[in-house]
C-alpha positions as CSV (number, residue, x, y, z in Angstrom):
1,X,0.0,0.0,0.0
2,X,1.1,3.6,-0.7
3,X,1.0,6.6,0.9
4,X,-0.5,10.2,0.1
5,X,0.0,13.6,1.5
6,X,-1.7,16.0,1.7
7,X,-1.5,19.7,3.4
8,X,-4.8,21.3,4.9
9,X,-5.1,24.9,6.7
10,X,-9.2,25.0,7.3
11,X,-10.0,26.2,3.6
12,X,-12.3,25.5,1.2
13,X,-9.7,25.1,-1.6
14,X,-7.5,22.3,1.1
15,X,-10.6,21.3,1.5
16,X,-11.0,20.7,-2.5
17,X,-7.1,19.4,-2.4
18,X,-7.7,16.8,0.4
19,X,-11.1,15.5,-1.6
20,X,-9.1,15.0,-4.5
21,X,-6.2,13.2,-3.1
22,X,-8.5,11.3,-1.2
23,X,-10.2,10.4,-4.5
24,X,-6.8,9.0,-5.9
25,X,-6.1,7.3,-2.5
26,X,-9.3,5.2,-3.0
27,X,-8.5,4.7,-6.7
28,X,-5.1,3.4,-6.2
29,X,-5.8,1.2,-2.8
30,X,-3.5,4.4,-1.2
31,X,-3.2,5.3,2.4
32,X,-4.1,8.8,2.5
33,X,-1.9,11.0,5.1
34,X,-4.0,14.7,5.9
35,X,-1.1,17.4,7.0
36,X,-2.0,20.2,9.3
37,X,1.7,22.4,9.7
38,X,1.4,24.7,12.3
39,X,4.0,27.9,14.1
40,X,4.9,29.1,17.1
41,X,2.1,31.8,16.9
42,X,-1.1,32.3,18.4
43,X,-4.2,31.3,15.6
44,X,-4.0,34.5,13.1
45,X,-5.3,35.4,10.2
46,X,-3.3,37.8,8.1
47,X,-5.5,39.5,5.5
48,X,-3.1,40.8,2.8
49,X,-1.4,37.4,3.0
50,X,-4.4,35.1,3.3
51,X,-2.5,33.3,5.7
52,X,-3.4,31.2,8.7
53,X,-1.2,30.4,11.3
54,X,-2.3,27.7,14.0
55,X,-1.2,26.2,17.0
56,X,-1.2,22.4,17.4
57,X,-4.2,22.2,19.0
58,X,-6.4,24.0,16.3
59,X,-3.9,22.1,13.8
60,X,-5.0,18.6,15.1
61,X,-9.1,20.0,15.1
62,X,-8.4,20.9,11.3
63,X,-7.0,17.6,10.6
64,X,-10.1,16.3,13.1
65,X,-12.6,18.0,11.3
66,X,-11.2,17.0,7.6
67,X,-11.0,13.3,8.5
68,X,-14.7,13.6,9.0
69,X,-14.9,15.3,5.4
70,X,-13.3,12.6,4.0
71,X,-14.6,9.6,5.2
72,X,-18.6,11.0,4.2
73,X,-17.3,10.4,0.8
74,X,-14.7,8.0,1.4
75,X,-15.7,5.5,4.5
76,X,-13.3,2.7,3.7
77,X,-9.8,5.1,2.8
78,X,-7.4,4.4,5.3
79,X,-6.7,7.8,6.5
80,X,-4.7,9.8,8.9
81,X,-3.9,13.6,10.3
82,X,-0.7,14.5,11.9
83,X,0.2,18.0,12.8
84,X,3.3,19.3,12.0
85,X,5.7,22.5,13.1
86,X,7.0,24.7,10.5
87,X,6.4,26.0,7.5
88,X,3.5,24.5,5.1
89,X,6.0,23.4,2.8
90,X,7.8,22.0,5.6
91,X,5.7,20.0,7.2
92,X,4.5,18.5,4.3
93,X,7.8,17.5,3.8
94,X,8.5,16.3,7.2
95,X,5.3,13.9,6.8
96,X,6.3,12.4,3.6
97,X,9.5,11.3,4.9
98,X,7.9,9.8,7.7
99,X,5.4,8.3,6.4
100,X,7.5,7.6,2.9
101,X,4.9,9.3,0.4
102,X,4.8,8.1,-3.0
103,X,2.7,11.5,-4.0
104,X,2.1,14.9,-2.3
105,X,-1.2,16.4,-3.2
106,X,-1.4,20.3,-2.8
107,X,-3.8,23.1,-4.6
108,X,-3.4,25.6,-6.7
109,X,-4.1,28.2,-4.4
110,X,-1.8,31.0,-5.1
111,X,-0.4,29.7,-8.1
112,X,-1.2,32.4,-10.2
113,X,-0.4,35.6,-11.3
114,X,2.1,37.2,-9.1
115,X,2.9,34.3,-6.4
116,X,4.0,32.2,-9.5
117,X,7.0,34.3,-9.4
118,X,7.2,35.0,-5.4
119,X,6.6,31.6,-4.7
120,X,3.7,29.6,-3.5
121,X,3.6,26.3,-1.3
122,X,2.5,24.4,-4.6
123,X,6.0,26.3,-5.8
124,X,8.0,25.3,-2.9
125,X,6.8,21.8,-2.9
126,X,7.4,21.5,-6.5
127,X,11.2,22.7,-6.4
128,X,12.0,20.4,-3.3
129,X,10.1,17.4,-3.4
130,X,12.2,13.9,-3.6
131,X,8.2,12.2,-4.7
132,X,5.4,12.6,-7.2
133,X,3.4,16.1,-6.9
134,X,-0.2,16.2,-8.0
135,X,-1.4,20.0,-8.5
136,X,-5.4,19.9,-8.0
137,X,-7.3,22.6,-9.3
138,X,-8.9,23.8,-6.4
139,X,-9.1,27.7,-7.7
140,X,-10.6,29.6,-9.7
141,X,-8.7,31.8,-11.9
């Protein structure tokens, strides 16, 4: 059996990343691994940067509460949430060596216009990942 990760911060378009990866879980008789990164901060939401910042409690209820998401759909996937510190990117890579992913799943979130240059977490992932990356459209243009 293999092993998918994928990242979630409490939005609609993880939420459309993790439904998708949990799709190709249950095609390919995957494991599915749901990733919740969290800081050092207090929860936070910065509006310019459409960013969330969690502690480990609120990331293990996001993980929680999208395990519940998932298995409406998907009630025989395997599935898992871990929280991890750091960085999105870096917790998604700290859980796919762990748990030695064969795919990362992440959205397209902030994968156009500008933040295709700046970077992105899709971007991050892309330049560092040692497995397969799946980009799901989870965003509207």
């Amino acid at each position: 059996m293999g092993t998918i990760i994928v990242g979630v911060d409490g939005s609609q378009t993880a939420r459309a990343a993790a439904a998708t990866a949990a799709g190709l879980a249950a095609a390919l008789g995957h494991r599915l691994v749901i990733v919740c990164g969290y800081g050092k901060l207090e929860d936070e939401y910065f509006e310019g940067a459409n960013v969330t910042l969690s502690t480990q409690e609120s990331a293990e209820a996001i993980g929680e509460q999208t395990i519940r998401f998932i298995r409406s759909e998907n009630p025989e996937l395997e599935v898992t949430a871990v929280s991890e510190g750091g960085k999105p990117a870096d917790a998604l890579f700290a859980a796919a060596d762990r748990f030695a992913a064969d795919l990362i799943v992440v959205g397209n979130k902030r994968v156009q216009g500008a933040a295709r240059i700046l970077g992105s977490v899709a971007a991050d992932v892309a330049r560092r990942t040692s497995c397969d990356l799946y980009v799901a459209h989870t965003h509207a243009r």
